[in-house]
N, C-alpha and C positions, 0 to 999 in steps of 0.2 A: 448532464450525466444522469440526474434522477430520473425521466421518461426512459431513457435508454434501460436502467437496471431494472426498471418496473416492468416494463417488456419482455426483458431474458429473465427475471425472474418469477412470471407468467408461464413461460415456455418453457421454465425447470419443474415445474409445481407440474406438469404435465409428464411430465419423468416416472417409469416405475420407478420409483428408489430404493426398493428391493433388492432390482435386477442391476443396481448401475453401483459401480468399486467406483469409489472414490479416495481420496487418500486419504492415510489413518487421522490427520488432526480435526478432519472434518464431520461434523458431527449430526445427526439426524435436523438438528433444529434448523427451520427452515430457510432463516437469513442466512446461517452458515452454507447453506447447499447451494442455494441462490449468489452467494459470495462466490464459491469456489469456482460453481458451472459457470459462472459468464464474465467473471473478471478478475480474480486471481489468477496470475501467469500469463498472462494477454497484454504484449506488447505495448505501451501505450506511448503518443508521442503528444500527449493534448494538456499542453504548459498548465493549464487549472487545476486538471486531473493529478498532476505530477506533484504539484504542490501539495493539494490537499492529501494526499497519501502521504506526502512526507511529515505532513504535520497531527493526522492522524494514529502513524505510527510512533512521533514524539509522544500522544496522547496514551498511547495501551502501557507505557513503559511500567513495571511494576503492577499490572493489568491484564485479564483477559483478552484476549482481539474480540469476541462477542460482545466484552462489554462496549467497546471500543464503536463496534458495527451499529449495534441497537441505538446508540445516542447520535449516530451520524448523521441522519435527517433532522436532529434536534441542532447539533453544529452547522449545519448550512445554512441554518434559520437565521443564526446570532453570531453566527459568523461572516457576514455576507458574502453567503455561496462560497465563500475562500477565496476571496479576490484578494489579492495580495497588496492590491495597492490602497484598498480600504481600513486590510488589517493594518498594514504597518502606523496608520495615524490613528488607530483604535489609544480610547485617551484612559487615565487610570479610573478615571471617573466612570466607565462603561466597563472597564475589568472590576469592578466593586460592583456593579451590577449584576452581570455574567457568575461572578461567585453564588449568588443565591438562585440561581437557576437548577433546580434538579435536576434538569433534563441533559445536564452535560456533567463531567465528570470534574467537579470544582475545586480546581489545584493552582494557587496563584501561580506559583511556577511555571507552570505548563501554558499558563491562559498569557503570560507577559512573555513567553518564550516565541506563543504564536507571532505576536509582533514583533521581536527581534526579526525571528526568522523571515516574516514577509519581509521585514527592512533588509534581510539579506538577498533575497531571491530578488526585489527588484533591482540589485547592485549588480549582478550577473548580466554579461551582455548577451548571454544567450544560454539560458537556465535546461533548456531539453537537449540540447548538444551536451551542455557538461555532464548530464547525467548518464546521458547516454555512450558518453568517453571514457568511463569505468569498465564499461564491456566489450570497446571496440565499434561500438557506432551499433553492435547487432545481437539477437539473444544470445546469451550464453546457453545453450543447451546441456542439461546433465540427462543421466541415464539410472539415475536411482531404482532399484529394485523394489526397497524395502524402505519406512521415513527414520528405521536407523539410520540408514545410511548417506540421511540427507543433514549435512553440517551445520551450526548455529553462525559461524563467521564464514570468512573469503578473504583472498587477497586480494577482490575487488573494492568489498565494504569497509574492509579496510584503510587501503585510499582514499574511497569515496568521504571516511568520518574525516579523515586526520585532512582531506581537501575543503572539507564544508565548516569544520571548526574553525580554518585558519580564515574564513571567508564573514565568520562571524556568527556562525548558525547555532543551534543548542539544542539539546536531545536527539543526539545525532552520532552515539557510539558506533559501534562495530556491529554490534547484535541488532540494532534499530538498522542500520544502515542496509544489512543483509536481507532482514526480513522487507523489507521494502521495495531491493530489488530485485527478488521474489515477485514481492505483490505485484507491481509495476510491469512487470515482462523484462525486464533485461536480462532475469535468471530466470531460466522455465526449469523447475523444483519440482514437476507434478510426477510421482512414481509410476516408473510402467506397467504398474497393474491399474491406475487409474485410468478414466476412461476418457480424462482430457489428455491425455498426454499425448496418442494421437493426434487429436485435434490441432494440436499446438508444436510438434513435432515435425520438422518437411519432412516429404515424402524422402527423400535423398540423406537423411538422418537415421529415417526410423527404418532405411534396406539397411545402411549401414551397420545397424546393431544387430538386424537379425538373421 
């Protein structure tokens, strides 16, 4: 995934970003622009990629999502890449090391929870089907106007906490749960005044709205 963001986020940097509406949370700095142009709200079915978001978004809890972004090249480091089956035997002796890292955000909680949750996600017999059974296998499309009008919860994230709790996972509310499938593509959340929306929109969607 890192070659791939380093590429679209090449080919963002090349953007007038004057001329380009993007949606309100998203903010001049340029990991943020690069976040929103090439991988917020983009479908994603790549089991690593799935994980790592969900454990990333365990990480912003209480948190900026930039702070969150900035340190993520530092967690792929000491995280191994997010491989799940690395995390889950990550031993406590290497979480007391990980805490005096600056370069990540140093929360026992959060850093032992990684490993619950990898110990979760390999207990799944098919971890990108079940995520994707929240939304019926396909995006959920909304049509938001304005990011008033774009909600904090669902009654997908909802299912999806109170299905991943019982599964054994952690930092995995309603509001974490949401924004994540958001991030992930299963909710495209991009307002019709942004310029991904389009993009991310079938054609057969976006006659329908107008």
């Amino acid at each position: 995934m890192a070659k791939k963001e380093a590429a679209a986020a090449a080919a963002v940097a090349k953007l007038p970003g004057a001329s380009v509406q993007r949606c309100n949370w998203c903010s001049s700095d340029p990991d943020y622009i690069a976040y929103h142009d090439t991988e917020w709200g983009v479908p994603s079915h790549d089991a690593q990629h799935l994980f790592e978001m969900l454990l990333l978004e365990g990480f912003q809890a209480g948190l900026s999502w930039i702070t969150v972004l900035r340190k993520r090249p530092r967690y792929r480091e000491v995280l191994f890449n997010f491989d799940p089956e690395k995390l889950a035997t990550m031993s406590d002796d290497y979480i007391d090391t990980l805490m005096q890292d600056s370069g990540i955000i140093r929360n026992r909680l959060k850093l032992t929870s990684a490993r619950q949750n990898a110990q979760a996600w390999l207990k799944l017999s098919d971890p990108v089907a079940l995520i994707w059974s929240f939304v019926g296998g396909s995006p959920k499309i909304n049509h938001h106007r304005q990011h008033t009008d774009v909600p904090a919860v669902s009654p997908e994230a909802e299912i999806m906490s109170r299905t991943l709790k019982k599964a054994g996972f952690n930092f995995v509310g309603p509001t974490i749960c949401y924004a994540y499938l958001q991030a992930v593509g299963c909710i495209m959340d991009h307002t019709t005044n942004c310029h991904r929306y389009g993009a991310l929109v079938p054609n057969t969607e976006t006659a329908r709205k107008t």
